[in-house]
C-alpha positions as CSV (number, residue, x, y, z in Angstrom):
1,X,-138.1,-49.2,4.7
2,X,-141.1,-51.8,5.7
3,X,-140.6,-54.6,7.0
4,X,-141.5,-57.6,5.1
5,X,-144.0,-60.1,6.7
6,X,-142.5,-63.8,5.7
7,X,-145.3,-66.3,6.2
8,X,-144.7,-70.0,7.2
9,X,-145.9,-72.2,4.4
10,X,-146.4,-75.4,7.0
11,X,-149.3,-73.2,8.7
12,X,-150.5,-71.0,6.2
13,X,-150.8,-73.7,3.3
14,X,-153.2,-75.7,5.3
15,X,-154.9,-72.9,6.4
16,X,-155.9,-71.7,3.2
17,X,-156.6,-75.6,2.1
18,X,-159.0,-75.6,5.2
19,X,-160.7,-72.5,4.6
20,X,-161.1,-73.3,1.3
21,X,-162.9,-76.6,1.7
22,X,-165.4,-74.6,4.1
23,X,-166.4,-71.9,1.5
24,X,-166.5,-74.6,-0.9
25,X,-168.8,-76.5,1.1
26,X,-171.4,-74.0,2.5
27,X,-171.5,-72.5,-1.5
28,X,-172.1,-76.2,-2.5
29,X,-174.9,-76.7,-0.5
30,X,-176.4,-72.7,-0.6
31,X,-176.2,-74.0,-4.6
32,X,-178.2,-77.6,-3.7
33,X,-180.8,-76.0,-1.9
34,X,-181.0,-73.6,-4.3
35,X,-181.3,-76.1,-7.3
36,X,-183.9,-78.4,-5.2
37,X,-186.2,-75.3,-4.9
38,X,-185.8,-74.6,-8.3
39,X,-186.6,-78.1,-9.3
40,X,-189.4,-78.4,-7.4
41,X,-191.5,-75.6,-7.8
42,X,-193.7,-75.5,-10.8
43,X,-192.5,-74.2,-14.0
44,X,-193.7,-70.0,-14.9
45,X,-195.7,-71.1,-18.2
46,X,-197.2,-68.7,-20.5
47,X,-198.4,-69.4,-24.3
48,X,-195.6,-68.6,-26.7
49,X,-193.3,-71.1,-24.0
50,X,-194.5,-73.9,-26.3
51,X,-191.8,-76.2,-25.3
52,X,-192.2,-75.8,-21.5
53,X,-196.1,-76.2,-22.2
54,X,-195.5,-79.8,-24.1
55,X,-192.9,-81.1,-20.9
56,X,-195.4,-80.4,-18.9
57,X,-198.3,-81.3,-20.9
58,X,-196.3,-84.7,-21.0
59,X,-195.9,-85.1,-17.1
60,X,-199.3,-84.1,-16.2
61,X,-201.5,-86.1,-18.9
62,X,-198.7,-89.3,-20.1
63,X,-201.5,-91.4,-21.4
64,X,-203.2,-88.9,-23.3
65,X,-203.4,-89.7,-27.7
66,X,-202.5,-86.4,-29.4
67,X,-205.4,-87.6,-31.9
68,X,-208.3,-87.3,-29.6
69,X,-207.2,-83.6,-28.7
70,X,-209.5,-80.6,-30.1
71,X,-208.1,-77.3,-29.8
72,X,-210.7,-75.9,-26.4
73,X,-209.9,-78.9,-24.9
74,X,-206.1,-77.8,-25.0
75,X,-206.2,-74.1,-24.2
76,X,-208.2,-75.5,-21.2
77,X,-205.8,-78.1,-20.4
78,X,-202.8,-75.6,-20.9
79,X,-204.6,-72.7,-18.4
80,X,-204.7,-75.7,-16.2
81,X,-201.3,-76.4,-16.1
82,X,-199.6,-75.8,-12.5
83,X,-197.5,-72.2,-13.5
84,X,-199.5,-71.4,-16.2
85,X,-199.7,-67.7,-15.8
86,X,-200.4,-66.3,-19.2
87,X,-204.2,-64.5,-19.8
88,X,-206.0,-67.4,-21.1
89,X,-207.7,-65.2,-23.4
90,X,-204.6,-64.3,-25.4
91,X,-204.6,-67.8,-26.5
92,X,-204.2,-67.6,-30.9
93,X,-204.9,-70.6,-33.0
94,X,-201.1,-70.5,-34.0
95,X,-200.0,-70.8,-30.5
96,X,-202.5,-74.1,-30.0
97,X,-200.8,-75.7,-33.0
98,X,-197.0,-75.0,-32.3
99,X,-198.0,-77.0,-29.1
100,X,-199.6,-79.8,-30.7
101,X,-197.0,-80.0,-33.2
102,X,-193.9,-80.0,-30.6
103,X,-196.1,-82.1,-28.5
104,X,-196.2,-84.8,-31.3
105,X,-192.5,-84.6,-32.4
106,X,-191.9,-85.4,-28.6
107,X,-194.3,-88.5,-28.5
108,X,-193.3,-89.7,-31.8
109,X,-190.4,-91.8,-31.7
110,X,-187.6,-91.8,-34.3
């Protein structure tokens, strides 16, 4: 028959304790680094992303009145958007006021 390998707890509990806590930290901060990037780099936007468009509609122009907004001066301001990456040209009239729209439920408060 085999023999049977009988491990002592008092090293190989801590041991295991140790080596987890050193997976869990290099996964933690592979995961932080990760998240940061993600964070910081600029949003992919294209035009039926209507609620991505409006955050960052929101972030880049905060003082802006929804009011005073025609519908060219959007689609230019959307294709200007850092990440925008849509063909500017498939911009639809539809896609110009589901922005708006979001845009203003966002502004307006409750």
């Amino acid at each position: 028959m085999g023999e049977q390998i009988c491990y002592n707890s008092t090293v190989f509990t801590p041991l295991i304790i140790l080596w987890f806590i050193i997976v869990y930290t290099e996964v933690h901060s592979v995961c932080q680094g990760v998240a940061k990037d993600y964070m910081d780099s600029p949003r992919e936007l294209y035009w039926d992303s209507t609620y991505a468009i409006v955050v960052s509609l929101m972030e880049n122009y905060p003082t802006l009145t929804l009011e005073t907004i025609g519908q060219n001066q959007l689609a230019s301001m959307v294709v200007a958007l850092p990440g925008f990456q849509d063909d500017p040209d498939l911009v639809t009239e539809q896609f110009l006021l589901d922005i708006l729209t979001v845009w203003y439920e966002e502004a307006t408060p409750l």
